[in-house]
C-alpha positions as CSV (number, residue, x, y, z in Angstrom):
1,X,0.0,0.0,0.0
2,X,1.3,3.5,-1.1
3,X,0.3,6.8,0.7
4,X,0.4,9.9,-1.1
5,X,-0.8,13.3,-1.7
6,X,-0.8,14.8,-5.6
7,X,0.2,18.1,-7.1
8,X,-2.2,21.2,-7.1
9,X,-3.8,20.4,-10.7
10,X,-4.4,16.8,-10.0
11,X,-6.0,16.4,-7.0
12,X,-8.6,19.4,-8.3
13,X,-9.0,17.0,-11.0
14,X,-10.1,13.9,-8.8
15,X,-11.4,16.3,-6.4
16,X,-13.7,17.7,-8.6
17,X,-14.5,13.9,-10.6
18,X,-16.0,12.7,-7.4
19,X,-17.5,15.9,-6.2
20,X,-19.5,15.4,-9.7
21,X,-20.5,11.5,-8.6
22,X,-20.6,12.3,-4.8
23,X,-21.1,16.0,-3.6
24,X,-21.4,15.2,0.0
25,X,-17.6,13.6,-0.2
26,X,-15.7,15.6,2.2
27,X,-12.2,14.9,0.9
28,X,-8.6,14.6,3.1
29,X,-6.6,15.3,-0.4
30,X,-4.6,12.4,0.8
31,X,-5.0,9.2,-1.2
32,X,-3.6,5.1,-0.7
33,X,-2.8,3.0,-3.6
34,X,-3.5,-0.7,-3.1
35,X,-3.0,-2.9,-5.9
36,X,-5.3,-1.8,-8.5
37,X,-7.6,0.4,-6.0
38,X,-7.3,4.2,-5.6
39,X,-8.4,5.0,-2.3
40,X,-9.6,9.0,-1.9
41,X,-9.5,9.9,1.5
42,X,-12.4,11.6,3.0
43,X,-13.1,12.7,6.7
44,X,-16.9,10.7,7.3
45,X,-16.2,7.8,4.6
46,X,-13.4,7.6,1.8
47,X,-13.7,6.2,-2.1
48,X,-12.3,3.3,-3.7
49,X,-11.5,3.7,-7.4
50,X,-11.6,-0.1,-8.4
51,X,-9.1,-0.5,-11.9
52,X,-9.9,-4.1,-11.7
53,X,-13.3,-3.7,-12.1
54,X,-13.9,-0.2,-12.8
55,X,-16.2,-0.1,-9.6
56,X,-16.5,3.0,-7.3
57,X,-17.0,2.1,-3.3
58,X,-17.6,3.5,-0.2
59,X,-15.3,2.4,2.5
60,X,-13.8,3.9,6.2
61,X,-13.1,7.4,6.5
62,X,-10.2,8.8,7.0
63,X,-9.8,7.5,11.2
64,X,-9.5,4.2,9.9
65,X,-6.7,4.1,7.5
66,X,-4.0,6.6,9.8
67,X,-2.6,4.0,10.7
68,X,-1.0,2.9,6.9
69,X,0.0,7.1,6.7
70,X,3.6,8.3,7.2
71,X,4.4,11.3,9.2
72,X,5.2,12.7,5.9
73,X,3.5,11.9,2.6
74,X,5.4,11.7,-0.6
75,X,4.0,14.1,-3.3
76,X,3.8,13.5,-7.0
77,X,5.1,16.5,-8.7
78,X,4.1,17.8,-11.7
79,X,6.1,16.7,-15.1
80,X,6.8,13.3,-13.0
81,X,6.0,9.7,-14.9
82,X,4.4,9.0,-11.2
83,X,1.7,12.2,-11.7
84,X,1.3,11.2,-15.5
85,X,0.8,7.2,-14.7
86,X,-1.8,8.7,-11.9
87,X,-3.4,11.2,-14.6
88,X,-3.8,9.4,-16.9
89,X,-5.6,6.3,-14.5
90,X,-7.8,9.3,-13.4
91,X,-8.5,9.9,-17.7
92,X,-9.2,6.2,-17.2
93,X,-11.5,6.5,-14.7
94,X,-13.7,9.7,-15.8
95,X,-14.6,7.6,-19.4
96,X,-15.3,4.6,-17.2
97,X,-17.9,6.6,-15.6
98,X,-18.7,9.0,-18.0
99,X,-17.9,11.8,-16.2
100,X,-17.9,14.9,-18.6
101,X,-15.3,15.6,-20.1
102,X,-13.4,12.7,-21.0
103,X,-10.9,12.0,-23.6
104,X,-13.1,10.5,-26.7
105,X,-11.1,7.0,-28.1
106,X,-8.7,9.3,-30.6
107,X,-7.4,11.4,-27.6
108,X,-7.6,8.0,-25.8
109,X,-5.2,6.4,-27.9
110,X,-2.8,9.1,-28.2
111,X,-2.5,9.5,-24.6
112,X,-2.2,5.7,-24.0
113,X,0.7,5.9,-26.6
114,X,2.3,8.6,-25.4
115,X,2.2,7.4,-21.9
116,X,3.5,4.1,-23.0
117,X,6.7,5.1,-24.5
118,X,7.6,6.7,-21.1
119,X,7.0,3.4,-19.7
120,X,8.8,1.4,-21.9
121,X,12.4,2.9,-20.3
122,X,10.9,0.6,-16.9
123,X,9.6,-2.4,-19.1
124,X,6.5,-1.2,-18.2
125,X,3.3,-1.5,-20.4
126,X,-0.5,-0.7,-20.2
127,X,-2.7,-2.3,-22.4
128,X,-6.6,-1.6,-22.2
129,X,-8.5,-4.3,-23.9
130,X,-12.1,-4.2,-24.2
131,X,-11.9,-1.7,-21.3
132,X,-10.4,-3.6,-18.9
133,X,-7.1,-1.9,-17.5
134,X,-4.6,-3.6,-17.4
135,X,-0.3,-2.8,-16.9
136,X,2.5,-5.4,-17.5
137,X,6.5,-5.5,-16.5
138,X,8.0,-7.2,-19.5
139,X,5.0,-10.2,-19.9
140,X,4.2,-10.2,-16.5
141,X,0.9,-8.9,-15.5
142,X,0.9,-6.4,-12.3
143,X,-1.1,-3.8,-10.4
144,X,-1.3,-0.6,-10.3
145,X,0.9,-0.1,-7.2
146,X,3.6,-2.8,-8.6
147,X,3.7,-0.5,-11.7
148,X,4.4,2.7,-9.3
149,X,7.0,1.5,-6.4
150,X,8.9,0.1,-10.1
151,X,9.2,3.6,-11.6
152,X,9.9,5.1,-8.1
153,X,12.5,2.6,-7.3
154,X,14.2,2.7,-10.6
155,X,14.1,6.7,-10.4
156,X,16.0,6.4,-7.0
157,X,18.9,4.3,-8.3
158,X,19.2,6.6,-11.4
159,X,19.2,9.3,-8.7
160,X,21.9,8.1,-6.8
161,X,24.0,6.8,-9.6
162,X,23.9,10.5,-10.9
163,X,25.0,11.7,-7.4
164,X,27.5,9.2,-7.1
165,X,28.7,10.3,-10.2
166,X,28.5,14.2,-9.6
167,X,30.7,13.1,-6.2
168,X,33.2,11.4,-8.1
169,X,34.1,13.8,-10.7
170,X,34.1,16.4,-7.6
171,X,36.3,14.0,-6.1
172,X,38.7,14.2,-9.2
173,X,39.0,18.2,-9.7
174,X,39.7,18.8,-6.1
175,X,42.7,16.3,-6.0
176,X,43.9,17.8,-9.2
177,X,43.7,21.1,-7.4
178,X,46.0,19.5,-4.5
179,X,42.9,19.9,-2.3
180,X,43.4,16.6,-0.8
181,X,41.9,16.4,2.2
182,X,38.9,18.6,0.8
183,X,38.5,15.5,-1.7
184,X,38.4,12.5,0.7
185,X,34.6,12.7,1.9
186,X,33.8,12.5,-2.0
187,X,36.0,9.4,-2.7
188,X,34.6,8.1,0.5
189,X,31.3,8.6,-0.3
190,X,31.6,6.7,-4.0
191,X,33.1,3.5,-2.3
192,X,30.5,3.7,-0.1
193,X,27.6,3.6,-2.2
194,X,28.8,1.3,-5.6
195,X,29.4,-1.9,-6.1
196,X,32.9,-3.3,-5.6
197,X,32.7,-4.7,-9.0
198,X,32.0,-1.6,-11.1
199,X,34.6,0.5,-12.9
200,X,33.4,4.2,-10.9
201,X,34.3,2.2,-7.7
202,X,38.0,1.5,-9.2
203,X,38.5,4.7,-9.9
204,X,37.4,6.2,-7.2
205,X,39.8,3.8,-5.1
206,X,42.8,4.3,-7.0
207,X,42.0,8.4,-6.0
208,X,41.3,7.8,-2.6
209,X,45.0,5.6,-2.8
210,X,47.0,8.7,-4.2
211,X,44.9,11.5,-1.5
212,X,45.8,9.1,1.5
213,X,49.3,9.1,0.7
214,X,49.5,13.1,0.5
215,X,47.6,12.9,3.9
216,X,50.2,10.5,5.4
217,X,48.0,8.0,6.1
218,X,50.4,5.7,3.8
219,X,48.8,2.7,5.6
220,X,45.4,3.4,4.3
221,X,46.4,4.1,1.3
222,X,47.6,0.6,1.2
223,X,44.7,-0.6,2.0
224,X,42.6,1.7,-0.6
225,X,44.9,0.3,-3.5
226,X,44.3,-3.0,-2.6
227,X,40.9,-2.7,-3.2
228,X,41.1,-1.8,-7.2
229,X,40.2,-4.1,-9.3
230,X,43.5,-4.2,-11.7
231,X,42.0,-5.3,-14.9
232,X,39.6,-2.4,-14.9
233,X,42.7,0.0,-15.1
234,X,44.8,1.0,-18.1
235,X,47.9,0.3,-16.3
236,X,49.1,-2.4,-14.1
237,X,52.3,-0.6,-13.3
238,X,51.4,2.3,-11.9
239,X,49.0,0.9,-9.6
240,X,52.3,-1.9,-8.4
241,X,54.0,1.0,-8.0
242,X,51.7,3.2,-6.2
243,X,51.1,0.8,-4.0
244,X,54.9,0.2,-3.4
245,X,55.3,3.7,-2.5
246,X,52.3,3.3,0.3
247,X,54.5,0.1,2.0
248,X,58.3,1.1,1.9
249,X,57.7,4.9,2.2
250,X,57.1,5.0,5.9
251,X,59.9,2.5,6.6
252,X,62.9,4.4,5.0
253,X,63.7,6.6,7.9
254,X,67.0,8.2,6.6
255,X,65.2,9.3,3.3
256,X,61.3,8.9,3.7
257,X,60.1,12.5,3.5
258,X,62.6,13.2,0.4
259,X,61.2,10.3,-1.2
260,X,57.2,11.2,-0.5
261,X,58.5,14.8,-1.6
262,X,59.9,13.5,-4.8
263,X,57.6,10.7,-5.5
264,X,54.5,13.1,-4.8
265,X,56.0,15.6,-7.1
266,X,55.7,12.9,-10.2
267,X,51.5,12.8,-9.1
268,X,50.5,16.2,-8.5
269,X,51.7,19.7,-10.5
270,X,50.6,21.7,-7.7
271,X,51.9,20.1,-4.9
272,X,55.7,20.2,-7.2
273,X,55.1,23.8,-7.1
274,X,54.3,24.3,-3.6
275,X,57.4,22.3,-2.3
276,X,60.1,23.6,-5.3
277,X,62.9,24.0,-3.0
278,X,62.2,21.1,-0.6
279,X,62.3,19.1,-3.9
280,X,65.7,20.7,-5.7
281,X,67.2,19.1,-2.2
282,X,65.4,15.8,-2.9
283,X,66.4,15.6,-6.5
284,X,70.0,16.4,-5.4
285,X,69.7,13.7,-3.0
286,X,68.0,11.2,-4.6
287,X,68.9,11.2,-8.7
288,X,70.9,8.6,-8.3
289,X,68.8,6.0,-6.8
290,X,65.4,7.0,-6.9
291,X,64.9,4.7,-10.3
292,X,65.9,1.9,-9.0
293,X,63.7,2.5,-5.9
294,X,60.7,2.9,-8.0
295,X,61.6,-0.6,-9.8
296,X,61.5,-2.0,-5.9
297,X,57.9,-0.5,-5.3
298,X,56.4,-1.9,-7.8
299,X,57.9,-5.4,-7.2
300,X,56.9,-5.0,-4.0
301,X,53.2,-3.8,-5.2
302,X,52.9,-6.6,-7.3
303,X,53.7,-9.3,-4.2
304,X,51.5,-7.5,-1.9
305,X,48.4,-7.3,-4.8
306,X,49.2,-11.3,-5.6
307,X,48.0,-11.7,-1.9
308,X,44.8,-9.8,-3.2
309,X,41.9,-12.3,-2.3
């Protein structure tokens, strides 16, 4: 069962369809969706909009069904598929019981087309033969309030895929800023919400590995590389070697911060021109053997990723 209240037009439209059939109703403008039923709230008795059998009952008022209502109702806005599905069950429903004025079968049709290629995006199909309404998801016949919880679910995950996205790429332009720590919520938040097996989630890890390491937190970055999923990125390398850097930084006391200097210098333009000096020294320092080092990190990357379950 779905509670729910309708935008401004619509509920003047069903408001004033069963004012026209019943001008004692004393309507709630708050309406429940169960299965093929519309239930309109009213304050002494409510009405049930049967789909299944294109009846029209009297049932409980209002007192009887607060127990099924949320603290808050969800509203169908305007320019929604939810309002249109709902709009165009209420057209539906005013030919049914020729409630002037209705859509004649030409306006019919090109409403129950129009609809239906909205629908088709959810595998979701109404078909009305001999007047008998009736919705489908792919062959499989369903209600009315299947048909609606499917759009609105769909809609959410679309939703939060967008957001996911929006974080990620936010994510992405404050690390290339050198705005580390500003970017870590945003990586966070991707792992967080996709699935482990997905490309964005990859991505998003083999960030999170590179802002850990300019927060210091080399063991968590560790732990953040390990989670990519190698054969979703372009290079195998890089991610051996990144993950090198995250293990043997920390341990070489004598030359550790020269080496994160240097080695952060090759991953972030703005952070090599923040620390120029501090990096001349670890340049002059380091020429000679920082190759060689970087040939070590990524044979140690590669053991510690083989151990990769």
């Amino acid at each position: 069962m779905i509670a729910y209240e309708l935008n401004k037009p619509l509920n003047h439209f069903f408001q004033t369809a069963l004012n026209y059939i019943d001008e004692e109703f004393r309507s709630c403008e708050k309406y429940l969706l169960e299965g093929d039923d519309i239930i309109a709230l009213g304050h002494e008795y409510s009405l049930r909009m049967s789909f299944a059998d294109r009846g029209l009952y009297t049932v409980e008022g209002y007192e009887e069904w607060e127990q099924y209502m949320p603290e808050e109702l969800p509203l169908y806005e305007e320019e929604t598929l939810e309002s249109e599905l709902i709009k165009y069950v209420y057209t539906v429903f005013r030919r049914w019981q020729e409630i002037p004025p209705y859509a004649d079968e030409h306006m019919h049709r090109v409403l129950l087309r129009k609809l239906n290629q909205k629908l088709t995006y959810y595998n979701l199909r109404i078909l009305i033969p001999e007047e008998i309404f009736e919705i489908y998801y792919c062959s499989e016949r369903i209600t009315l309030e299947q048909a609606l919880v499917t759009i609105m679910q769909r809609d959410m995950r679309y939703y939060v895929t967008e957001v996911v996205r929006s974080d990620y790429e936010e994510a992405e332009r404050l690390r290339h800023l050198g705005r580390h720590h500003d970017a870590l919520p945003y990586y966070i938040n991707v792992l967080n919400e996709e699935a482990p097996n997905s490309n964005l989630y990859t991505l998003a890890a083999f960030g999170l590995g590179e802002v850990y390491h300019f927060e210091d937190e080399l063991e968590k970055s560790a732990e953040i590389y390990m989670l990519c999923n190698i054969a979703l990125l372009p290079d195998n390398e890089e991610l051996y070697r990144r993950l090198g850097h995250a293990l043997l930084d920390e341990r070489l006391k004598e030359y550790g911060e020269m080496i994160k200097i240097y080695y952060r210098s090759t991953l972030s333009v703005q952070y090599r021109n923040r620390h120029k000096r501090e990096l001349e020294e670890a340049v002059e320092e380091l020429r000679e053997n920082f190759d060689e080092y970087e040939a070590t990190c990524a044979e140690i990357g590669l053991k510690k990723y083989s151990t990769r379950g």
